[in-house]
Legacy VTK file of the C-alpha trace (Angstrom):
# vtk DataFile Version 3.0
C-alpha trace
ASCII
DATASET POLYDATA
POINTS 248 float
127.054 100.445 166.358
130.048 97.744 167.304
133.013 98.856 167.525
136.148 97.130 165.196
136.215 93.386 166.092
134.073 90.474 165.730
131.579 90.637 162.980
129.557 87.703 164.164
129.504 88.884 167.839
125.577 88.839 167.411
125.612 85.669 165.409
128.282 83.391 166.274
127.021 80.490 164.769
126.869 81.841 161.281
130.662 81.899 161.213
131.553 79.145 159.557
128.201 79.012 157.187
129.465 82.564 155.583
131.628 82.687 152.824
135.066 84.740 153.390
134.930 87.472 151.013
138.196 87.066 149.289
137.070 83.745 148.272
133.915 83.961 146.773
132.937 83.986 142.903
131.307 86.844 143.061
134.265 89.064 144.798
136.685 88.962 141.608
134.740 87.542 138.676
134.846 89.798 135.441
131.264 90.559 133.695
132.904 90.972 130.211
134.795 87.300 130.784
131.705 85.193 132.004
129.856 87.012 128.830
132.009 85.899 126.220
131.799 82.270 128.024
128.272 82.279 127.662
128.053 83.218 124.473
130.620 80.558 123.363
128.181 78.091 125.367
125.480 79.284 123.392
123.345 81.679 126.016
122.419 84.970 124.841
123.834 88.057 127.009
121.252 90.616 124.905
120.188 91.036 128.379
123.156 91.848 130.413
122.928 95.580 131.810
125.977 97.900 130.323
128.729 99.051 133.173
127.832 102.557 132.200
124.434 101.970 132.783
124.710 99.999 136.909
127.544 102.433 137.512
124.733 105.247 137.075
122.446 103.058 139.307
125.013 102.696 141.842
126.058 106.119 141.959
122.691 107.422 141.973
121.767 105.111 144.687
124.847 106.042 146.792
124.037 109.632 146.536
121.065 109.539 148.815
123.166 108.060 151.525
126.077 108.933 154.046
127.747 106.676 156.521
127.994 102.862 157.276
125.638 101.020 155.182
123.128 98.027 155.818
122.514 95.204 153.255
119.825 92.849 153.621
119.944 89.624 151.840
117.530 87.195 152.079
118.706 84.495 149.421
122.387 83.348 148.295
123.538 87.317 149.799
123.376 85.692 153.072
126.262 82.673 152.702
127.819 83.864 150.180
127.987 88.118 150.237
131.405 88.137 149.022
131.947 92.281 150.044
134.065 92.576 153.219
131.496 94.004 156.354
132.361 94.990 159.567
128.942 93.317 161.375
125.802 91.080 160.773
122.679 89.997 162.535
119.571 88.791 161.768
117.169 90.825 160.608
113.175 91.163 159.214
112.285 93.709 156.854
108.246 94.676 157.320
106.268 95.469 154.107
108.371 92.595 152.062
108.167 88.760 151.498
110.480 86.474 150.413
109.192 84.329 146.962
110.229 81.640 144.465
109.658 83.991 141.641
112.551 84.745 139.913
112.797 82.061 136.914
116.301 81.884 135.715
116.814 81.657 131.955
120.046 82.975 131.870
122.350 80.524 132.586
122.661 81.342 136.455
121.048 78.179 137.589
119.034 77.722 134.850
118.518 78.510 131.026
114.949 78.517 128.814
115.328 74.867 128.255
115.303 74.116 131.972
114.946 76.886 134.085
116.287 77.608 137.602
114.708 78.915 140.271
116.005 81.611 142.684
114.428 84.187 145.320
113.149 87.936 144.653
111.965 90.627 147.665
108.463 91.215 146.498
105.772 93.779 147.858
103.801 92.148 150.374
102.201 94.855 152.992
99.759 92.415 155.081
102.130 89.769 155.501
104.672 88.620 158.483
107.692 90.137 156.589
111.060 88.320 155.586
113.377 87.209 157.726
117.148 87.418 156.593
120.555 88.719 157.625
121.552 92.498 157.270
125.573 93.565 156.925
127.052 96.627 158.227
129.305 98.323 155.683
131.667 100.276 157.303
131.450 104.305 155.683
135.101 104.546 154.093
134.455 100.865 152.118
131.012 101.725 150.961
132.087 102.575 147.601
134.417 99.597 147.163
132.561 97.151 148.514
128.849 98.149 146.305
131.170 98.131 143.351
130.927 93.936 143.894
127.473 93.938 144.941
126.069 96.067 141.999
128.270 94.116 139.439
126.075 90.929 140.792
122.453 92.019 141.417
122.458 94.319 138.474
124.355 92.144 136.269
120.553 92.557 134.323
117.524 92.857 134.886
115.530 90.863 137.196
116.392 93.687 140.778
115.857 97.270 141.639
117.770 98.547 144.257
116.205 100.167 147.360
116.109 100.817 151.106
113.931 98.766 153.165
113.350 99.060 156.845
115.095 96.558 158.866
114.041 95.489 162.502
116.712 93.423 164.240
116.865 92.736 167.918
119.840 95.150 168.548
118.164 97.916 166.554
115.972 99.010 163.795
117.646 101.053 160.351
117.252 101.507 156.777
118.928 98.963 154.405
120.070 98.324 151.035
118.347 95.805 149.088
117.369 94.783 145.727
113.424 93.839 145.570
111.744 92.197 142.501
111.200 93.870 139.329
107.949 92.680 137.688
108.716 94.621 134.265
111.528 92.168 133.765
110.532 88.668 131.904
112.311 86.793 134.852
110.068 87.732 137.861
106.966 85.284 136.973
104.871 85.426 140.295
102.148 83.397 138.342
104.661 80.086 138.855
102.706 76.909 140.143
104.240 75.500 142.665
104.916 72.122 140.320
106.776 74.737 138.327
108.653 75.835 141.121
109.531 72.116 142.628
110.782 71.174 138.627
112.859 74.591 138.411
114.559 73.463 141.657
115.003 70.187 141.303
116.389 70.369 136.925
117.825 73.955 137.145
121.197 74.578 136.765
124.384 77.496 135.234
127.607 78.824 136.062
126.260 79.388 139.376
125.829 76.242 140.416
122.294 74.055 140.909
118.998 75.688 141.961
118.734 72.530 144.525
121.736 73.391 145.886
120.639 77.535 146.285
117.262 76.262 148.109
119.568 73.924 150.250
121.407 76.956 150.921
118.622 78.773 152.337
117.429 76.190 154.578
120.556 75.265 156.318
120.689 79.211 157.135
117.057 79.084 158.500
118.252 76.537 160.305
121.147 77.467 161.986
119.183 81.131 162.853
115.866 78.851 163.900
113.281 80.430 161.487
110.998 78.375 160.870
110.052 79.120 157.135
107.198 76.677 155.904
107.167 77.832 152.484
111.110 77.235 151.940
110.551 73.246 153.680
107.953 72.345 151.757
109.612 73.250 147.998
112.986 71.943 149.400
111.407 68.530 150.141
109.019 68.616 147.704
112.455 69.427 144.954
114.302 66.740 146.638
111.665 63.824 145.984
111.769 65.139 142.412
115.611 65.449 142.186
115.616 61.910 143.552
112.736 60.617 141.570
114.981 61.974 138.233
118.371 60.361 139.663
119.868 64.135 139.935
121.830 65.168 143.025
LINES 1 249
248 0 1 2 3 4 5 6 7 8 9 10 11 12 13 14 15 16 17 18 19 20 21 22 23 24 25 26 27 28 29 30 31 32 33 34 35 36 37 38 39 40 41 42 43 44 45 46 47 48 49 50 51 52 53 54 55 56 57 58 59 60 61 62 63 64 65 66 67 68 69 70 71 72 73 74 75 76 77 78 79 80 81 82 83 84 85 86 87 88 89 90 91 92 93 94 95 96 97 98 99 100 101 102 103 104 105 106 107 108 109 110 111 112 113 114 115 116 117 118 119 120 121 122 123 124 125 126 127 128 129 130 131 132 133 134 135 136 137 138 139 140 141 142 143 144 145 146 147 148 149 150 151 152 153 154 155 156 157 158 159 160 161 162 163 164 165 166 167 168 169 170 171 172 173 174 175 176 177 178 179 180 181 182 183 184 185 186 187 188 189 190 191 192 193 194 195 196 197 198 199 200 201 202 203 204 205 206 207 208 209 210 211 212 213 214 215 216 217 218 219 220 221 222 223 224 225 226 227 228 229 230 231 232 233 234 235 236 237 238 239 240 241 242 243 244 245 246 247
């Protein structure tokens, strides 16, 4: 482990490409607020998981585990965590792809009239694994700091929690993740990929554009030199449409 002090010792140029944590949406926002907003906009929260319910997920989770805790994002987690951690580096998680397979409906970056399109950690056993960034919790913040990130990937359904095993080039450890779950109607790994370019290029919520999420991803990739030919093609390929429709 590193001791107190730089948390991008390992990655120094990801220091100005990740969020602080005291200034991100998903650090202070209220679940029962942005509800009643979308429900005056119109969107449905019939969906939205109950705090009793993801407190019992978290604390169930948290039970199996002692010490500093690893999180491994792999989508909008890595610029934009917005928990407080005490270390990241790059990491790949074996047994696990990245895809374009969550379809957002629910007003994230997308609704049912044009949907978004975000990332999910699927199953993948034969395949190269996903490449990504994995933060170092320290032990006494564990429980403050999952508080956030359970209000946000549990927010409803669409993620199951669940330790993955991280390789990274300073050391290999379990980490905290949430990884696609198919019983929920907004994993759809059936998507075309002129589905996926449209849901890029048209989607957009409360969380901003789906262009703009994609975008995210590749200026990471780039910055950390992953080459990630999947992520290229849709961005370009969402672009030309974007541009084609006279959306930004």
């Amino acid at each position: 482990m590193v001791p107190q002090g730089d948390p991008f010792i390992h990655c120094p140029g990801l220091r100005d490409l990740i969020k602080e944590p005291g200034t991100s949406f998903f650090r202070n926002f209220d679940p029962a607020a942005l509800a009643r907003d979308l429900e005056a906009k119109g969107i449905p929260t019939d969906w939205w998981t109950s705090e009793a319910d993801r407190e019992a997920g978290r604390r169930a989770f948290l039970d199996q585990h002692v010490g500093d805790l690893w999180v491994f994002g792999y989508g909008s987690l890595m610029w934009d965590p917005g928990f407080h951690f005490e270390e990241v580096r790059r990491a790949t998680v074996s047994g696990y792809a990245r895809g374009f397979i969550l379809k957002d409906i629910h007003g994230g970056r997308g609704d049912r009239q044009r949907p978004g399109l975000m990332v999910a950690l699927d199953h993948d056993p034969d395949g190269p694994g996903c490449h990504g960034l994995a933060f170092r919790i320290a032990a006494e913040k564990v429980d403050e700091e999952t508080f956030h990130i359970w209000q946000r990937e549990r927010i409803g359904p669409a993620y199951t929690e669940a330790m993955v095993p991280a390789e990274t080039a300073q050391g290999a450890f379990q980490a905290a993740t949430f990884i696609a779950d198919h019983g929920s109607e907004l994993i759809d790994a059936a998507l075309t990929f002129e589905e996926q370019v449209e849901y890029s290029a048209t989607g957009e919520g409360f969380l901003g554009t789906s262009l703009d999420y994609i975008r995210g991803i590749a200026t990471h990739f780039a910055e950390m030199r992953i080459e990630d030919v999947e992520v290229a093609r849709l961005l370009a390929a969402a672009e030309a449409r974007a541009a084609k429709l006279g959306i930004g």
